[in-house]
C-alpha positions, -999 to +999 in steps of 0.1 A: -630+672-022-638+636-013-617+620+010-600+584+013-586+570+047-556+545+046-553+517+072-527+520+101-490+515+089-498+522+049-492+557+050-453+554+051-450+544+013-461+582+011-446+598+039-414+588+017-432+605-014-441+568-030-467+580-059-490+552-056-520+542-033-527+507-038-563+493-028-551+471-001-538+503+018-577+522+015-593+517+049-625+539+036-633+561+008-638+560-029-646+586-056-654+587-094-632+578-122-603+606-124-613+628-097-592+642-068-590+630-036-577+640-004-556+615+010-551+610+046-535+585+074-558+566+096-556+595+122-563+619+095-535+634+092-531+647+052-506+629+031-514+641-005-537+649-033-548+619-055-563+607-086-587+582-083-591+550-102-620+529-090-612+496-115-576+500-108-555+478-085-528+508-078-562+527-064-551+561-063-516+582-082-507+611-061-506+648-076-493+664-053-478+663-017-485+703-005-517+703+016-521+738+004-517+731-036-544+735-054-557+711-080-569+728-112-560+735-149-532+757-134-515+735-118-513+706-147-503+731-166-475+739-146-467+703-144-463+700-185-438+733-187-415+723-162-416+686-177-410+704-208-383+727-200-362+699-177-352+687-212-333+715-220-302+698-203-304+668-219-283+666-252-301+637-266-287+645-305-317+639-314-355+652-331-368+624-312-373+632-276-390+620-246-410+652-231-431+635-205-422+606-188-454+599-162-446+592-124-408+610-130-426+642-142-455+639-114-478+631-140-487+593-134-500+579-161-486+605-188-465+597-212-453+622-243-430+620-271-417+647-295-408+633-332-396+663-351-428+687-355-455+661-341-461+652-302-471+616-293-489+613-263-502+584-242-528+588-214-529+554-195-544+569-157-582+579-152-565+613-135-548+623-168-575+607-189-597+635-167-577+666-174-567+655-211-579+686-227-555+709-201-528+686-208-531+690-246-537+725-245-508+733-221-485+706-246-494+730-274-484+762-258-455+751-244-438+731-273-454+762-299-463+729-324-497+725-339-498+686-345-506+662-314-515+622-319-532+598-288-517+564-288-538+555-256-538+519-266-518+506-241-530+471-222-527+493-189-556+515-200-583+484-198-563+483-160-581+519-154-613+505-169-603+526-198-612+521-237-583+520-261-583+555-280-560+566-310-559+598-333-556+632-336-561+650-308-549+684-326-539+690-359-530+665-384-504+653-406-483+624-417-479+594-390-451+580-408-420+599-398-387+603-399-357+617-368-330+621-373-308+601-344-268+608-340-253+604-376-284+584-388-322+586-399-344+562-386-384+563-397-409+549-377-452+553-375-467+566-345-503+552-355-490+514-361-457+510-341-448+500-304-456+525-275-460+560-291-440+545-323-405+543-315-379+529-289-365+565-281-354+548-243-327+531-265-310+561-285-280+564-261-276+523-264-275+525-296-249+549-300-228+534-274-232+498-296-218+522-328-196+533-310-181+501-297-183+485-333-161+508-345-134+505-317-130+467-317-139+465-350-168+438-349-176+424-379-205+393-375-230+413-352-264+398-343-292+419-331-324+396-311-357+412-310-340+440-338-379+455-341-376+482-365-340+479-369-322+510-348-290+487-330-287+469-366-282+507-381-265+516-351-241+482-357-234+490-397-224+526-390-202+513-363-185+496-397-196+461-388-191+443-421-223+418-418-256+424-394-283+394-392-316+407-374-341+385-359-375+398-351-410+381-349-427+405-369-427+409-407-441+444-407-407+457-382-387+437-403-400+455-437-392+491-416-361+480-406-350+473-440-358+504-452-341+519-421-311+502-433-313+515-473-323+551-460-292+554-442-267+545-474-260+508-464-264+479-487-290+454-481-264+427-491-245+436-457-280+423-439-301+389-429-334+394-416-350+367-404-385+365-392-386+336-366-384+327-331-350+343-313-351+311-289-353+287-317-328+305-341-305+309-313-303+270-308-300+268-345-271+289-347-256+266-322-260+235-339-242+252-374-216+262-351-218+299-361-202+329-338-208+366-333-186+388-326-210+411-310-248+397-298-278+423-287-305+409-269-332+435-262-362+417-255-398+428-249-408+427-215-408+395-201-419+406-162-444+435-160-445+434-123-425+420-095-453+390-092-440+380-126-402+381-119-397+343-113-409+332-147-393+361-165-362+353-146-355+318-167-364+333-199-338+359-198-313+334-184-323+310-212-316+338-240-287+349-223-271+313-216-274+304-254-262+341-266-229+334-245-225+304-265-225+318-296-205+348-287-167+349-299-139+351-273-133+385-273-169+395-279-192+415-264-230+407-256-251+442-249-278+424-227-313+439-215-343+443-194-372+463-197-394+448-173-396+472-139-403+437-122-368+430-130-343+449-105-307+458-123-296+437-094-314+407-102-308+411-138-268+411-129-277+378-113-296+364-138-268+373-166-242+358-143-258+324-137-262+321-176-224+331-183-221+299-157-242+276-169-227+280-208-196+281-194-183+311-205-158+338-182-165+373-193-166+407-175-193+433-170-178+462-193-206+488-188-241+493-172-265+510-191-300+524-186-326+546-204-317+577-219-318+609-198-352+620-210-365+587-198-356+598-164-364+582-128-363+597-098-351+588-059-387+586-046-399+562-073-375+534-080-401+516-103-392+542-132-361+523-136-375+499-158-346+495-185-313+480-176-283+467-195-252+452-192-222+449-218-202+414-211-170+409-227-164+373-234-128+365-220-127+321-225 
């Protein structure tokens, strides 16, 4: 196998089982799209086995870190079953399930989602982009399904100098589904929606939201960035008595209505608006209007560290006028899903907008990603969604 050499002092990102080799680090080497390398410190000493992405910035994703594994079909497959198998802990309550989840799986790049009988997958590295046919072949096998769908239209893949690729990669079917998630339904389309169709990090949030709709009993609930409409279902089972959802995107808002009339609810108990979540959030201000319970789930606004500055006074800015329109004795379930955006940071951020609207409140819960979203203690980067539930005190 072909060989790259870091520079002196780069190899302790992997000596501490970091999966990612960025090009600054490469003293010497290179290789074709995909293939494995053999990675090694400037006294070449081995560190790992790599896949190698000439057009990327993050130059290389590690495999492996066993000098003596070796890299074939065997071993990817072995990478998909235990995946696979790790989710047999999780009780998600749920036909919607997160099977793959790249880096946290060791299999950078890879990401797989199960919606009833149909797999979703997402190849966005050259190395699983190179053994794609394994991976489907060993998702088959070990799931025993028949239908699999590529959503490898991700901006990431243009990052890997890779085309954008959808369709069926086995099988075929319907791509407009249906899961079941806790006591509701929820539809989605894995050809035409976000990521591989569906928000599935979200389910536990959602629940939780439900769950404290029902306690305290909210009854005006607003849900920012609502997409396809799974916190505003989540908020009406919960009993709220009126849900308004704001979303860019007629299309989401259309699903999410019907999200809302598959699940029993009257549309009359709704407001969708399609508009701007800054702007409406102003206007809501100026009529004077409160919520007694405010999401704000936001796409991401930082998608790497570099980007965290900017991002940092947009969530503030949503944040700051949510507080405002937030009842005392409300609560605001507040979010990040940009991994450029540490939970720490986010605390900050959330704090400093509670200040500048003058509002006193407490930090209730923290939440994250559901357990099939997973990260792990070698790769803090998989933490990419954080939360926060604020009570509003004065």
């Amino acid at each position: 196998m072909k060989t790259i050499q870091l520079k002196a002092g780069k190899e302790r990102s992997l000596q501490r089982r970091h999966p990612w080799i960025f090009e600054s680090a490469i003293a010497s080497g290179s290789a074709d799209a995909g293939e494995t390398v053999r990675v090694q410190a400037h006294d070449g000493q081995f560190l790992a086995w790599a896949a190698f992405s000439p057009d990327s910035r993050i130059r290389a994703r590690v495999w492996s870190f066993e000098q003596a594994q070796r890299m074939d079909a065997e071993f990817i497959h072995g990478l998909v079953q235990t995946s696979i198998q790790a989710r047999a802990w999780f009780d998600v309550q749920s036909d919607g399930l997160r099977l793959v989840h790249g880096e946290s799986d060791g299999l950078p790049g890879l990401v797989v989602d199960r919606y009833g009988d149909t797999l979703v997958a997402q190849f966005t590295s050259c190395g699983t982009e190179r053994f794609k046919q394994v991976i489907v072949d060993a998702l088959l096998q070990c799931t025993g399904l028949s239908k699999l769908y590529e959503r490898s239209d991700a901006n990431v893949r243009a990052l890997e100098g890779l085309p954008e690729v959808t369709g069926w990669l086995h099988g075929e079917g319907p791509t407009d589904l249906c899961i079941q998630e806790h006591t509701w339904r929820l539809s989605l389309d894995i050809a035409q929606g976000h990521k591989t169709g569906f928000y599935l990090d979200q389910r536990d949030s959602r629940q939780r939201f439900a769950q404290h709709t029902a306690f305290r009993k909210f009854k005006r609930v607003l849900n920012c960035y609502c997409y396809t409409g799974g916190f505003t279902v989540a908020a009406l089972a919960g009993g709220a008595e009126h849900v308004t959802s704001i979303d860019s995107s007629g299309p989401a808002l259309e699903r999410a209505k019907r999200n809302v009339v598959l699940n029993g609810f009257d549309l009359a108990r709704t407001t969708f608006m399609d508009a701007d979540v800054n702007a409406s959030l102003r206007a809501f201000i100026e009529q004077g209007v409160q919520f007694d319970a405010i999401v704000l789930d936001p796409p991401k606004f930082a998608p790497s560290a570099a980007h965290a500055e900017r991002a940092a006074r947009a969530y503030k800015d949503i944040n700051r006028l949510a507080f405002k329109l937030l009842s005392i004795g409300g609560e605001l379930f507040t979010y990040s899903c940009s991994g450029g955006i540490s939970a720490d940071l986010f605390h900050k951020i959330v704090a400093s907008a509670g200040l500048d609207a003058g509002v006193d409140g407490f930090i209730s819960e923290r939440l994250q990603g559901a357990p099939d979203h997973p990260m792990t203690v070698c790769f803090p980067e998989g933490e990419y969604l954080k939360g926060l539930v604020v009570l509003r005190r004065s």
